[in-house]
C-alpha positions in Angstrom: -24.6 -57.7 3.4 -22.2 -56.8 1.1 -21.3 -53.3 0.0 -19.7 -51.9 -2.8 -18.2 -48.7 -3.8 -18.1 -47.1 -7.0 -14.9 -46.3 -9.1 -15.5 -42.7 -8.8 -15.9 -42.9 -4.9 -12.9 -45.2 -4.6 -10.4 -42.5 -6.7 -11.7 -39.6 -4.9 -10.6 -41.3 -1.4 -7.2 -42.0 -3.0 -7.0 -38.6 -3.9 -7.9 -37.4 -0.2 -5.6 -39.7 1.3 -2.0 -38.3 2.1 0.3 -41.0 2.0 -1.5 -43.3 -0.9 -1.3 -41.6 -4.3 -2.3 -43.1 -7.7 1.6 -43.4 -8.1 2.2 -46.0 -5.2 -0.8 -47.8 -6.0 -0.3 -47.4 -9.9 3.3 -47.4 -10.9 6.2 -49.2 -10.2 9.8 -47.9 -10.4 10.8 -47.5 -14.0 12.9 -50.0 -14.8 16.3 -49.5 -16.3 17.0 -50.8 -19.5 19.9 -51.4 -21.2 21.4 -52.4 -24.6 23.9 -54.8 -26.3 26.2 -51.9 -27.9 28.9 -54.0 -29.2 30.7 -57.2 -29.8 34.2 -57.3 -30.4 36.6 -60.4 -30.3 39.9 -60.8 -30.3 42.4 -64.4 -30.2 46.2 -64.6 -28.2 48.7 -66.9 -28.9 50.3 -68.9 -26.3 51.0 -72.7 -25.9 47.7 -72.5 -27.5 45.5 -70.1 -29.1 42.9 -68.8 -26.8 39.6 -66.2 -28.4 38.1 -64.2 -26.3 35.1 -62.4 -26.5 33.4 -58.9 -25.2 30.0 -57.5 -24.6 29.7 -53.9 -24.3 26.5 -52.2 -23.1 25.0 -49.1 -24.3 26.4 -47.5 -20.8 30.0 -49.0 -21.3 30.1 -51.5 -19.1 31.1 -55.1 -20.2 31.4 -58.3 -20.1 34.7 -60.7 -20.8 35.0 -64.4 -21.5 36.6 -66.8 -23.4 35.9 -69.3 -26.4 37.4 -72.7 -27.4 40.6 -71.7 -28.7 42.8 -74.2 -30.6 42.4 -77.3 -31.6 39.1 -75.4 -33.5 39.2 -73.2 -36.7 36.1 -70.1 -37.5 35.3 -69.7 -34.0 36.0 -66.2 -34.3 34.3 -65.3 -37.4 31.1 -67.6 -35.9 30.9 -64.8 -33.0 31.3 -61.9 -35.0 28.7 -63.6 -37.3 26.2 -63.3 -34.4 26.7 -59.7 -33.6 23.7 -58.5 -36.0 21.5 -60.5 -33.7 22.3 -59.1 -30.7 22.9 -55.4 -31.1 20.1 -53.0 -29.5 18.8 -56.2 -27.6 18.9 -56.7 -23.9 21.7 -57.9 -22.3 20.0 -59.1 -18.8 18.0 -61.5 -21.3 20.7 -64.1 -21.3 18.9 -67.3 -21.6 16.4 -66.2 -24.3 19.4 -64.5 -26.2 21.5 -68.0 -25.8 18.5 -70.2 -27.0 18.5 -68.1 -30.0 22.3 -68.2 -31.0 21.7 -72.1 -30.1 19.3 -72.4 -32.6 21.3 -70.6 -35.2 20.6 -66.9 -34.6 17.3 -67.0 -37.1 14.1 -65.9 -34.4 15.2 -62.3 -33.2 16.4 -60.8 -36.6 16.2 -63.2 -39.2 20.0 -63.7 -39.5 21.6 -66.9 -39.7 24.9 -68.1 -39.0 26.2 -70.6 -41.7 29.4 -72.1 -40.0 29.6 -75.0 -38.5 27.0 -76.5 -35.8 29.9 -76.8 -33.3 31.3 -73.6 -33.8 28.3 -72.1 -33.2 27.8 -73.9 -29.9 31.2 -72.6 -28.9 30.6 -68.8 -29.9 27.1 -69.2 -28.5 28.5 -70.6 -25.1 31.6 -67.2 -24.8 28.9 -64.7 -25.3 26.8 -66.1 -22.9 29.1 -66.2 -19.9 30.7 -62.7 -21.1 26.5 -61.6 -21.0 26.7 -63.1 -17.2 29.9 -60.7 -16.4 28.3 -58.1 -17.4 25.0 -58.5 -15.7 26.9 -59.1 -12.9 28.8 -55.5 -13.1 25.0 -54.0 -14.2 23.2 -55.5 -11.0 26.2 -54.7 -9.1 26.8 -58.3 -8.1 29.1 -61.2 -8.4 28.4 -64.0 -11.0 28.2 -66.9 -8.5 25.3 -65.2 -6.6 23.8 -63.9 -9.6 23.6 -68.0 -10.8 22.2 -68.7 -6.9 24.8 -68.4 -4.7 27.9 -69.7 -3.4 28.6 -73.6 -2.5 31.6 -73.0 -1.5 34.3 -70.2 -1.2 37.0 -72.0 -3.1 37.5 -74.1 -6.0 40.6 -77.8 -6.5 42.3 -77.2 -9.6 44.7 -79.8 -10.9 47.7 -79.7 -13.3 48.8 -81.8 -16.6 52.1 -82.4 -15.2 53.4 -86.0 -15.9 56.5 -88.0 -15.9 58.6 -88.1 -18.1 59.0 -92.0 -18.0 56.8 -93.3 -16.1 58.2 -97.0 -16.4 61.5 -95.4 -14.6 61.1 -95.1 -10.6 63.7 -92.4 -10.9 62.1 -90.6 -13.3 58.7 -90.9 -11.5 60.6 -89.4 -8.1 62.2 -86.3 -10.3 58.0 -86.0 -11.1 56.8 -86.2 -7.5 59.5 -84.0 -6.1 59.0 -81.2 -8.8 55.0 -80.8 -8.1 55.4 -81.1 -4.8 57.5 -77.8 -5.0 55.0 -76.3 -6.7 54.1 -72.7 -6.2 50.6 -73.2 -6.8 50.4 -76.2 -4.5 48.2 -78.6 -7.1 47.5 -81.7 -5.3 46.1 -83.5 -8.4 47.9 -84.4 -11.5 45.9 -85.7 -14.5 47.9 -87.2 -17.8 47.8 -90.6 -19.9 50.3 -93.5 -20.9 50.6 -93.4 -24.4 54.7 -93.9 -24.1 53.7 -97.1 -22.5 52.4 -98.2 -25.5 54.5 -99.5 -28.3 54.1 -102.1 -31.6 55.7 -105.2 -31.1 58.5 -104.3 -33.5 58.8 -101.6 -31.8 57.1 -98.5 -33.6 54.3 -96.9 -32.9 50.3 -98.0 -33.4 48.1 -95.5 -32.8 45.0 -97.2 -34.8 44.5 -100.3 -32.8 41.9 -99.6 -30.1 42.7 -103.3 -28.3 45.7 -104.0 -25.9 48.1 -106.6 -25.6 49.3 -108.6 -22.3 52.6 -106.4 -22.3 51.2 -103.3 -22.5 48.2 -103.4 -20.0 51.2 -104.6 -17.6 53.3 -101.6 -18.6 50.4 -99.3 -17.3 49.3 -101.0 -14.3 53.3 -100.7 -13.4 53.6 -96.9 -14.9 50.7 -95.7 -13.0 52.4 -98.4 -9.2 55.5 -96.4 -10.3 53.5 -92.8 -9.9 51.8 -93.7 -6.6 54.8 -94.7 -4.9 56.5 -91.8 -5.8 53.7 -89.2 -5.0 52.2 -90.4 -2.1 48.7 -90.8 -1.2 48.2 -86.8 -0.3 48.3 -86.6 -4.3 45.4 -87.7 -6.3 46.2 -89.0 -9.7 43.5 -89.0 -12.8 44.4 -91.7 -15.9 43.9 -89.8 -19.0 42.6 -91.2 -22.7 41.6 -89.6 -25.8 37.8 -91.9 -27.0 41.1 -94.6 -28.3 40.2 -97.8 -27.1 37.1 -100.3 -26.9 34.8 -101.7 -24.4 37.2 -104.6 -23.6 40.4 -102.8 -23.1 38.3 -99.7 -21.4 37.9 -102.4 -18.8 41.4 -104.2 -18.5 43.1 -100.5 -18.8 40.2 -100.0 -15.8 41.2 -102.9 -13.5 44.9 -102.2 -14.3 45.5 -98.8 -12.6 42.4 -99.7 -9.8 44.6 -100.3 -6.8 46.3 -96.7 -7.6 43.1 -95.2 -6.7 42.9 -93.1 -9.3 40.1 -90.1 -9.1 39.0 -90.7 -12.1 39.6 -93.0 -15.6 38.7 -90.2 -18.1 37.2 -90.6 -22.3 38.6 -94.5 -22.6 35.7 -94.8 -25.1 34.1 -93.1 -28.5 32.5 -89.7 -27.3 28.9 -90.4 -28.2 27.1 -92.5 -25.7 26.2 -95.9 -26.6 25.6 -99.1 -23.8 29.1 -99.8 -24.1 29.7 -96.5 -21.3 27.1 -98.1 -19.3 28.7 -101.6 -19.2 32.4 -100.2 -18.7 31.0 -98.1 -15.4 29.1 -101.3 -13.9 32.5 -103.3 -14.7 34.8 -100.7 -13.3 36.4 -100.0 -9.4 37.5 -96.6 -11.3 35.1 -94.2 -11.5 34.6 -93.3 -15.4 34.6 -89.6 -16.3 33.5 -87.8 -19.7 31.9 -85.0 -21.0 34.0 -82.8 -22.6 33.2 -83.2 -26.5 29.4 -83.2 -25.5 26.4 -79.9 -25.8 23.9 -78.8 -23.9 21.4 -81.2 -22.1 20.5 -83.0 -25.1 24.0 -84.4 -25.1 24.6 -85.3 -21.9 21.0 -86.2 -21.3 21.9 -90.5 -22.0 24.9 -90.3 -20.0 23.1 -89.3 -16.9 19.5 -91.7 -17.5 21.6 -94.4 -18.5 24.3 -94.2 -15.6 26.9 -94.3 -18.4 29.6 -92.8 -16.8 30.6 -91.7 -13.0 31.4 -88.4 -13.0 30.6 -85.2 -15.9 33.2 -83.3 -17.3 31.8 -80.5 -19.3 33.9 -77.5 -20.7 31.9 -74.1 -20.6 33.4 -73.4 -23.7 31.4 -76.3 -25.4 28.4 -77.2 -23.4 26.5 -73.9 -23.6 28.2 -71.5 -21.1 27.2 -71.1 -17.4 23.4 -71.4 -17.2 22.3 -74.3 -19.7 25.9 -76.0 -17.9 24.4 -74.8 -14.7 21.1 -77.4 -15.7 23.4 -80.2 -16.8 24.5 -80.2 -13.0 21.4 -80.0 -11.1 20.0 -82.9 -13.8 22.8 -84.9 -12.9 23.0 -84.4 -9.3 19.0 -86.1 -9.5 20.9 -89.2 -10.3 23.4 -88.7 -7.7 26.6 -87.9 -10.7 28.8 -85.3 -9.5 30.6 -82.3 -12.1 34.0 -81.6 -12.6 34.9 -79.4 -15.4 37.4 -79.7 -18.5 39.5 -76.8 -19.7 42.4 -76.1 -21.6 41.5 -72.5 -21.9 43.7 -69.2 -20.6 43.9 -68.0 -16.8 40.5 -65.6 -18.2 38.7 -69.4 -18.8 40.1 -70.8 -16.0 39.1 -67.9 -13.7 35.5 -68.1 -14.8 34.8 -71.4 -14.5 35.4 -71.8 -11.0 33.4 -68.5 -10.1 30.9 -70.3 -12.0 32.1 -73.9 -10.3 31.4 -72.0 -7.0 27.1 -72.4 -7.7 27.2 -76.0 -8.5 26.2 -78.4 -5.6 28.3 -81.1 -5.6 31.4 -80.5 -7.4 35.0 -82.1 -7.7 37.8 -79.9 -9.3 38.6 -77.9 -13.0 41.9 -78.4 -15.0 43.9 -76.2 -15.5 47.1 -75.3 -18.1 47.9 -72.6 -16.1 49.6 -71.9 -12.2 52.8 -72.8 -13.6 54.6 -69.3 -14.3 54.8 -67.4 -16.8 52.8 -64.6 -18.8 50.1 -67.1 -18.7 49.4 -66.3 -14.8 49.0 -62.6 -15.2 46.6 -62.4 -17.9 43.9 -61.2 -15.4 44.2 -58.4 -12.9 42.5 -59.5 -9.8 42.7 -59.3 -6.3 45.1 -61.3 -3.8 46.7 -64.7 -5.4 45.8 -66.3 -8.3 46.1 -70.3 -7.6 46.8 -71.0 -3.8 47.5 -74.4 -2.0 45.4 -76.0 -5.6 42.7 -73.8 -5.1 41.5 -70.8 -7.0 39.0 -68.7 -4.6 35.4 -67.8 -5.9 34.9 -64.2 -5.6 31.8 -62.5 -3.3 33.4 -58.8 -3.4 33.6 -58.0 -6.8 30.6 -57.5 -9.6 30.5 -59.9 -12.8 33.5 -62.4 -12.5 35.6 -60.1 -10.0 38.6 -59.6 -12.7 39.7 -58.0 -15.8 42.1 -58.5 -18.6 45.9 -57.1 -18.0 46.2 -55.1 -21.4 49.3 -55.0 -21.2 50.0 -58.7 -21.0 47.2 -59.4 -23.9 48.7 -56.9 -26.1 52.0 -58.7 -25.6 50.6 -62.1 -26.9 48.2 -60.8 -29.8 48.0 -63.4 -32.5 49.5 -62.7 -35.8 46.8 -60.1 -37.3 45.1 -59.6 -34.4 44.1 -56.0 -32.7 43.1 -55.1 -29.3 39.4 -56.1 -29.2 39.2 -55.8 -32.9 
């Protein structure tokens, strides 16, 4: 028999019991809410020109990151453009304030941005990942475990640095011998071959996307050249720029394949066609790509189709660290692994592999830093910066664990630029 007890009954017991008020059953906490109070931006010039971006909260706190620099003009004035839709809005809202600024800023306040789609990826992509150091610093918790947790307590980062001739054994020993020693320890070296490559008179032909006889013999003995001189502790990565075509993606391919290189990287155009699918079932290199691509929707072929090996995204251009974050875990379904592209400053370099550190199976991020030089003390952190070619993820420290040396960033303003301006 079932009994039942009226509304008036039921409060009145509530009311008599000690330890269970209308409040416990009723209320929860009040949740703390915050507010975006500002955006400022501000570039630096180096060996390249890097724009970085901050989030300030109504409290103070903030978040730092940094957006494709040069080769890319109106990046800056794209972020700033965004600011009217994100003031008074909250900051822990990342990925509904990212898919907004994705779509063009026009579904929380009716502005629009009107600069280019690719400049708005990239200013979309440094405010996210400067909203993720700041939630990290509001929760009281590092970035990496506010993204799900570490993978791994250290990150491989690899250098640019190249021979000068790589057709001259001597030269190629001068090369092994100089990053062997160092300081930062890199034991992977990525560059190309285009001083292998030469016109039959001699000059230079930089539109013809086929190879000759002559010069796909100059780079299978450039790259035999490299290996002897390195060793096998070293890995090496064969570098293009989207130059050639299928056919010469393939001879350029079996050319350097008893090198064991890690990686052939962008031999063909950047937009996926069948062509990146037939060049990685003809290949013993593994093919990488990826950095010229956005989001999911960009990526999304490469990884259904098998067309390449390995993903290379750069933060800066794919959509920051969660939509990035998604790219990862879609690829790892079919078994592709992540590596990360980046020409950015130490602040870039620094973020990716906290974020680097949540990503299940992951290889190493480039780097143009860990050689010296202003460059390396950008940040203020804790302990080393680049150790034995690795770059540790932080689990101490809230948001990405470091902030910007004002000193140093004064130092290397850009010509009209102010502190966070």
């Amino acid at each position: 028999m079932q009994h039942y007890v009226s509304r008036r009954r039921f409060m009145t017991a509530i009311a008599a019991t000690p330890f269970l008020t209308h409040y416990h059953l009723l209320a929860a906490p009040e949740k703390r809410r915050y507010k975006i109070g500002d955006l400022q931006c501000m570039v630096l010039n180096g060996p390249r020109t890097y724009t970085l971006v901050k989030v300030t909260a109504d409290d103070g706190f903030y978040g730092i990151a940094e957006a494709y620099g040069s080769p890319t003009v109106g990046t800056k004035e794209e972020i700033l453009a965004l600011k009217p839709l994100l003031i008074g809005k909250d900051p822990l809202e990342i990925d509904t304030l990212y898919t907004h600024m994705g779509e063009g800023g026009k579904s929380l306040s009716g502005t629009r941005t009107d600069g280019s789609a690719h400049n708005l990826m990239r200013a979309a992509s440094a405010i996210e990942m400067a909203l993720w150091d700041l939630a990290g610093k509001l929760l009281g918790q590092p970035v990496t475990t506010l993204l799900g947790g570490r993978f791994r307590d250290k990150v491989r980062v690899y250098d640019h640095e190249a021979p000068r001739d790589m057709l001259d054994k001597g030269s190629c020993r001068e090369w092994a011998a100089k990053v062997k020693a160092n300081k930062s320890g890199f034991t992977a070296h990525k560059f190309g071959f285009s001083h292998t490559r030469q016109s039959e008179d001699g000059g230079r032909d930089t539109g013809n996307r086929v190879l000759s006889t002559k010069e796909i013999v100059r780079i299978a003995q450039g790259f035999e050249n490299c290996r002897e001189a390195v060793g096998w502790d070293h890995d090496i990565m064969v570098h293009c720029h989207w130059e050639y075509d299928l056919r010469a993606a393939i001879q350029i391919a079996e050319s350097v394949a008893p090198m064991k290189p890690l990686w052939l990287e962008d031999p063909l155009s950047v937009a996926y066609s069948s062509s990146w699918k037939r060049l990685v079932a003809s290949s013993r290199v593994a093919i990488c790509t990826g950095e010229n691509l956005e989001r999911r929707q960009g990526f999304k072929d490469f990884i259904i189709n098998q067309g390449a090996d390995i993903l290379n995204p750069d933060l800066r251009n794919s959509g920051g660290f969660l939509e990035t974050k998604r790219i990862a875990d879609m690829a790892d379904v079919f078994g592709l692994p992540i590596s990360t592209h980046n020409t950015g400053s130490q602040l870039h370099t620094w973020a990716t592999c906290q974020w680097a550190g949540s990503i299940r199976d992951y290889m190493t991020c480039e780097t143009v830093t860990g050689v010296g030089g202003w460059m390396d003390q950008l940040l203020v952190i804790d302990g080393p910066y680049i150790q034995n070619g690795f770059i540790r993820v932080n689990d101490l420290r809230p948001g990405l664990g470091a902030d910007l040396n004002p000193e140093i960033a004064r130092a290397h303003l850009a010509d009209g630029e102010r502190w966070w301006s």
